[in-house]
Wavefront OBJ file of the C-alpha trace (Angstrom):
o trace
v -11.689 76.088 53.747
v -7.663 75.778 52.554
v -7.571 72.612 53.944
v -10.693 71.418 52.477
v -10.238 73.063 48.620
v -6.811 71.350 48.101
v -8.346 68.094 48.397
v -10.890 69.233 45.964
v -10.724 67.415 42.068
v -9.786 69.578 39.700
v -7.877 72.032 42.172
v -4.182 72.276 40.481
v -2.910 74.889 43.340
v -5.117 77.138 46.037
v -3.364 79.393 48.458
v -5.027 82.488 50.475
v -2.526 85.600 51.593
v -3.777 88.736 54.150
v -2.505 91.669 53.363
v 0.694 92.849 55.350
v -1.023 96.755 54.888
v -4.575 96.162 55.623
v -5.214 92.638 57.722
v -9.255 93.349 56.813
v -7.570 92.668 52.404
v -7.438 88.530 51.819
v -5.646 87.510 48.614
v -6.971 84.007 47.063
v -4.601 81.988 44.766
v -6.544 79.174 42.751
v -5.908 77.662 39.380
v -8.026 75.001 38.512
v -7.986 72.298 35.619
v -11.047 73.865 34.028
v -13.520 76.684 34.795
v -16.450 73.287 35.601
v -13.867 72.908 38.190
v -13.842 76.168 39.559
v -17.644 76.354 39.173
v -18.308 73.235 41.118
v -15.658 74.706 43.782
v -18.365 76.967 44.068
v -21.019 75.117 43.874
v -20.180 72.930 47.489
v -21.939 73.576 50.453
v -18.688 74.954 52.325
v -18.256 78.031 49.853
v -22.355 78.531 49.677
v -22.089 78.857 53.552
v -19.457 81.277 53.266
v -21.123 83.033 50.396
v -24.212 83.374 52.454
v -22.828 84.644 55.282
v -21.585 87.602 53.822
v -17.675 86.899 54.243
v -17.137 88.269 50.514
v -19.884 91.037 50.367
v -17.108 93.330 48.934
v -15.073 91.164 46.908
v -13.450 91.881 44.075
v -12.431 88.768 41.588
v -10.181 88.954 39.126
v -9.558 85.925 37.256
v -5.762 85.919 35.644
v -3.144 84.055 33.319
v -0.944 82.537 35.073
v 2.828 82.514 34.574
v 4.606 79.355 33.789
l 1 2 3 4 5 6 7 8 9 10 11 12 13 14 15 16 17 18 19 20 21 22 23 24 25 26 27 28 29 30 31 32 33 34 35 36 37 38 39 40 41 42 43 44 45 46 47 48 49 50 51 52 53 54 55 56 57 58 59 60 61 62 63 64 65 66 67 68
């Protein structure tokens, strides 16, 4: 999915960490050009798949300003 979301239009930077503590804890780093963008990130069938199969059943999204 990294591979596929930085080719993505309106995709300015995405990046995904694991957690050095707790390998089951992913960290996602995306900043998009405008929230469309990042709705329409959403929106493809490679996220709904994901989505679907439960991968982020216990997510927790914070959206944040980024420092510049």
């Amino acid at each position: 999915m990294t591979k596929i979301a930085k080719t993505e239009p309106g995709i300015i930077y995405y990046s995904l960490a694991r957690s050095s503590a707790d390998p089951s804890v992913f960290f996602f780093f995306e900043h998009y050009a405008s929230k469309e963008d990042f709705v329409r990130h959403t929106q493809r069938e490679e996220s709904q798949i994901i989505f679907r199969e439960g991968w982020f059943r216990d997510c927790v999204a914070r959206f944040e300003k980024a420092i510049v």
